[in-house]
C-alpha positions in Angstrom: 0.0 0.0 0.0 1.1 3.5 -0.9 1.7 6.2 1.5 -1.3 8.1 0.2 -3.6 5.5 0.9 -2.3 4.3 4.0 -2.9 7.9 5.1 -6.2 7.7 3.4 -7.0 4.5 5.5 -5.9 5.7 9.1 -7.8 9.3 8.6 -11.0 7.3 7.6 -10.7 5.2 11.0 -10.2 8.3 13.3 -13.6 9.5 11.3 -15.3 6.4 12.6 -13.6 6.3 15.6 -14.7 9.9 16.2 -18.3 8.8 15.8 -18.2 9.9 11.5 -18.2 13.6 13.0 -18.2 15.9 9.8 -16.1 18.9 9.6 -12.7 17.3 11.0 -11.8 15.8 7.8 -8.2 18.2 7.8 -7.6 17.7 11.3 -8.0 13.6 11.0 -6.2 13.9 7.7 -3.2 15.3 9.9 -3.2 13.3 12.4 -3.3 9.9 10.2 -0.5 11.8 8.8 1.6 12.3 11.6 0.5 8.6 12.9 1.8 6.8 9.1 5.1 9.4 9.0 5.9 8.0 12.6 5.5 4.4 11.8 7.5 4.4 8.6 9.9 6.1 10.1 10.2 3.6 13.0 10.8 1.0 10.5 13.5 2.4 8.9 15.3 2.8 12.4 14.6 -0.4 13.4 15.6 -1.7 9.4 18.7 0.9 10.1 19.9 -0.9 13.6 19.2 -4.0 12.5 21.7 -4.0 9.7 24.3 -2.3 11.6 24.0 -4.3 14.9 24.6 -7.4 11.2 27.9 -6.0 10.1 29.0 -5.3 13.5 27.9 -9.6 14.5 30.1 -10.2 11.3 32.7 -8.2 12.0 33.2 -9.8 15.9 32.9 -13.3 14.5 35.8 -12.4 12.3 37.9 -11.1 14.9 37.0 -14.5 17.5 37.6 -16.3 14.2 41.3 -14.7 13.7 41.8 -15.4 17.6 40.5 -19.0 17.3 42.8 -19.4 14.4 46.1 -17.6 16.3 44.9 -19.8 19.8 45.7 -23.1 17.6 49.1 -21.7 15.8 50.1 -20.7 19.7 49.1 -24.4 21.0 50.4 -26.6 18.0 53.8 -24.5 18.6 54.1 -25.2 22.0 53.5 -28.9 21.1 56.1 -29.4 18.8 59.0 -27.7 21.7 57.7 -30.3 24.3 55.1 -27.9 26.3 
């Protein structure tokens, strides 16, 4: 659904939810406004953390990875002198 009609949608419920009171069509045009602006742009923050909080997981499994990796060079060195 567009934004147009979500907006179209959410001002139509406050109408009924107002009791179909004539004469507020602006004012429940604005506030279905406000209400459909706030959501969408709570999805993009939450889309936005999301992907960050992502590369930041992939960029800590590469760095256990690397110590993983230097943890077994360490211990299969200190085998071969007799530790």
């Amino acid at each position: 659904m567009n934004l147009h009609k979500e907006i179209e949608k959410a001002a139509y419920e406050l109408y009924e939810k107002n009791g179909r009171a004539g004469g507020r069509d602006l004012e429940n045009w604005i506030e279905a406004e406000k209400a459909v602006r706030a959501r969408h742009a709570k999805k993009e923050l939450v889309a936005t953390a999301a992907k960050q909080v992502e590369q930041a997981a992939g960029a800590v499994a590469q760095k256990a990875k690397k110590a993983v990796k230097e943890t077994v060079i360490g211990l299969k060195s200190a085998v071969k002198r007799g530790f």
